[in-house]
Rosetta silent file (secondary structure, phi, psi, omega in degrees, C-alpha in Angstrom):
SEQUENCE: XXXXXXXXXXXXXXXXXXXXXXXXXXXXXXXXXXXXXXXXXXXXXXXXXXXXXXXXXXXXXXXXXXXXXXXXXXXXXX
SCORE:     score description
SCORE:     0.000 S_00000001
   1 L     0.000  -18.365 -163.707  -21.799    4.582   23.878 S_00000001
   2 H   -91.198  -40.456  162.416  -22.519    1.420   21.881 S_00000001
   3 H   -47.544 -114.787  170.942  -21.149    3.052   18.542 S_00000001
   4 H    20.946  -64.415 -178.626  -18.028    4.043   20.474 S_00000001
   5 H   -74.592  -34.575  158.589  -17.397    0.418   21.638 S_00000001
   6 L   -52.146  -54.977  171.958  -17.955   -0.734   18.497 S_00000001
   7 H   -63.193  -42.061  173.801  -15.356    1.432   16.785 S_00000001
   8 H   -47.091  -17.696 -157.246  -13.198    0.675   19.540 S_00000001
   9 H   -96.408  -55.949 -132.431  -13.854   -3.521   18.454 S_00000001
  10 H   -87.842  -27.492  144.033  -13.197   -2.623   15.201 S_00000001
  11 H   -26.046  -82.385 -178.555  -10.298   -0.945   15.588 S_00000001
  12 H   -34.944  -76.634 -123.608   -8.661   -3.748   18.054 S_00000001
  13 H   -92.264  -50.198  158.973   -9.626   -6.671   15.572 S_00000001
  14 H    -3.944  -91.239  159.328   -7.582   -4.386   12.616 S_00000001
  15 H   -35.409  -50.796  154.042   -5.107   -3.943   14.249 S_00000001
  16 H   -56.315  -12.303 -175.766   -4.799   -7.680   15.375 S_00000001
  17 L   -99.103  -17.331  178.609   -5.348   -8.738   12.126 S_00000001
  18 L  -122.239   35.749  171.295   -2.241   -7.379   10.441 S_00000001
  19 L    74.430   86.695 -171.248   -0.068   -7.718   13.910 S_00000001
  20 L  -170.146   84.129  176.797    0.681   -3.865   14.532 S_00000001
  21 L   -15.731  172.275  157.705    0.316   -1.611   17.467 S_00000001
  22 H   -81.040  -58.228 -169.306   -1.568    1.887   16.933 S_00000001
  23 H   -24.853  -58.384 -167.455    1.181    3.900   16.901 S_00000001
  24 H   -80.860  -15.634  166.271    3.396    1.460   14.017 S_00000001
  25 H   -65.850  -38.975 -171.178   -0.300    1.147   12.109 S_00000001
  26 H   -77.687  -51.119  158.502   -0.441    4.781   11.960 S_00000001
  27 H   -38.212  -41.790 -177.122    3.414    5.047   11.089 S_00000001
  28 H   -79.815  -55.257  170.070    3.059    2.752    8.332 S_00000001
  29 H   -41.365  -47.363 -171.056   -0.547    4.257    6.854 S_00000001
  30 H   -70.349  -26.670  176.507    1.359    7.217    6.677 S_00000001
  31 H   -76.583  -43.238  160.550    4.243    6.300    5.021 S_00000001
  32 H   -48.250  -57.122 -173.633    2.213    4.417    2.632 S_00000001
  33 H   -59.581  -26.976  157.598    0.231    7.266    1.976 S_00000001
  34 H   -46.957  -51.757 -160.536    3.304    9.857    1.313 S_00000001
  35 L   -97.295   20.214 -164.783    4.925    7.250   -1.219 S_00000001
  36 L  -122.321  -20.611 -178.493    1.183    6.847   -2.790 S_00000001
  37 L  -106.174    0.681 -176.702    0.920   10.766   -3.433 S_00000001
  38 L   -96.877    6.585 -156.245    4.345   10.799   -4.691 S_00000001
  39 L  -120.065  -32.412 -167.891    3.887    7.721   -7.295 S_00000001
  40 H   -67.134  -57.272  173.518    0.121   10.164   -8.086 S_00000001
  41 H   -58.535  -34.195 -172.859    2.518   13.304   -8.932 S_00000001
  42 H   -50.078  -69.785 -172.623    4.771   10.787  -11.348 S_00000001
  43 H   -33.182  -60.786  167.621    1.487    9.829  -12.987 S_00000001
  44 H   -32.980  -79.794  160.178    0.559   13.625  -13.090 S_00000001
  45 H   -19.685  -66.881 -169.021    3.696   14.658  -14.648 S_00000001
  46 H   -86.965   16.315  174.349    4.141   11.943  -16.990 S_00000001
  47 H   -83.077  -25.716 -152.114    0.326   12.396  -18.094 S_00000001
  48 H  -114.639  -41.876  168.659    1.771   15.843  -18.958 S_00000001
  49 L  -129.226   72.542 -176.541    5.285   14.921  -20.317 S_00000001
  50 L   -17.714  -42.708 -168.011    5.195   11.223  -21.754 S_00000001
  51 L   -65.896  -35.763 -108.294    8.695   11.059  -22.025 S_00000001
  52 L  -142.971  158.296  174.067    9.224   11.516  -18.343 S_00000001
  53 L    38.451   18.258 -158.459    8.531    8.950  -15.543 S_00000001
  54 L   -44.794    1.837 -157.324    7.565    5.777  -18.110 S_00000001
  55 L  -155.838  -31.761 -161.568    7.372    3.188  -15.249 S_00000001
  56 H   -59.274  -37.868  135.399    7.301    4.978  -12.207 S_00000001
  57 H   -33.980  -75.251  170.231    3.505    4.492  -11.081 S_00000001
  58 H   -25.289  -49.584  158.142    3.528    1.125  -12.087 S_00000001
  59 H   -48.367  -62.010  169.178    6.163    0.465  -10.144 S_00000001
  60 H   -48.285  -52.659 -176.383    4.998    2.348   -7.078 S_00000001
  61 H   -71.423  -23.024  170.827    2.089    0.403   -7.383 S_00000001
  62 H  -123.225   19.435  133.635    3.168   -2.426   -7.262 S_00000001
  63 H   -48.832  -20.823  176.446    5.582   -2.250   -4.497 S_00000001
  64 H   -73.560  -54.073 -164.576    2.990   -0.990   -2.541 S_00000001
  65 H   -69.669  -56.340  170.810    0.958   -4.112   -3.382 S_00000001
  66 H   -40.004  -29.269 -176.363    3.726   -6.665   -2.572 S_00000001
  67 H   -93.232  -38.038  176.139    4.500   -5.126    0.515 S_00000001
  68 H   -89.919 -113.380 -151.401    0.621   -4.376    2.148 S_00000001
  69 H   -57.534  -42.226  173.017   -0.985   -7.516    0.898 S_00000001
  70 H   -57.747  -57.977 -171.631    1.620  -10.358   -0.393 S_00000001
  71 L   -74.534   -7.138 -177.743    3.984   -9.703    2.134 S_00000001
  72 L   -44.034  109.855  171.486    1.539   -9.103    4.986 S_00000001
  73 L   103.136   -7.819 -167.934    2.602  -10.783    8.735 S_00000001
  74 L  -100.267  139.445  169.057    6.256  -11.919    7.105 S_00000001
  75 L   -51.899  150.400 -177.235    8.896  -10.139    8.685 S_00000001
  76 L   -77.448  172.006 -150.433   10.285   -6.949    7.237 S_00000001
  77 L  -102.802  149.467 -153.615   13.793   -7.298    5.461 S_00000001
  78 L   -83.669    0.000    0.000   16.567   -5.810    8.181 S_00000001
């Protein structure tokens, strides 16, 4: 039970920490994760055909980063 209530803490104080319900935490993880296997196939590709994708990982990453960590708590753009 004490594990349980734990996870349960650690959860809440997550979630409180980057302002986000479960539901819109889980929306968001997911979305991340989707445009994080799609920047991994670019990589894949252009690992395979140089020519092809020159920027696109880079990129992905670091929209990703700007958006989860810089931009973290400022409202999102309309």
């Amino acid at each position: 039970m004490q594990a349980l209530k734990n996870l349960r803490n650690r959860l809440n104080d997550h979630l409180q920490a980057v302002g986000e319900t479960y539901l819109q935490h889980l929306v968001k993880a997911t979305a991340f994760a989707a445009r994080m296997m799609a920047g991994a196939l670019a990589c894949l590709i252009h690992g395979l055909l140089p020519f092809l994708f020159t920027h696109t990982g880079s990129d992905c990453v670091r929209r990703l980063h700007d958006e989860m960590v810089e931009n973290r708590g400022q409202p999102s753009d309309p």
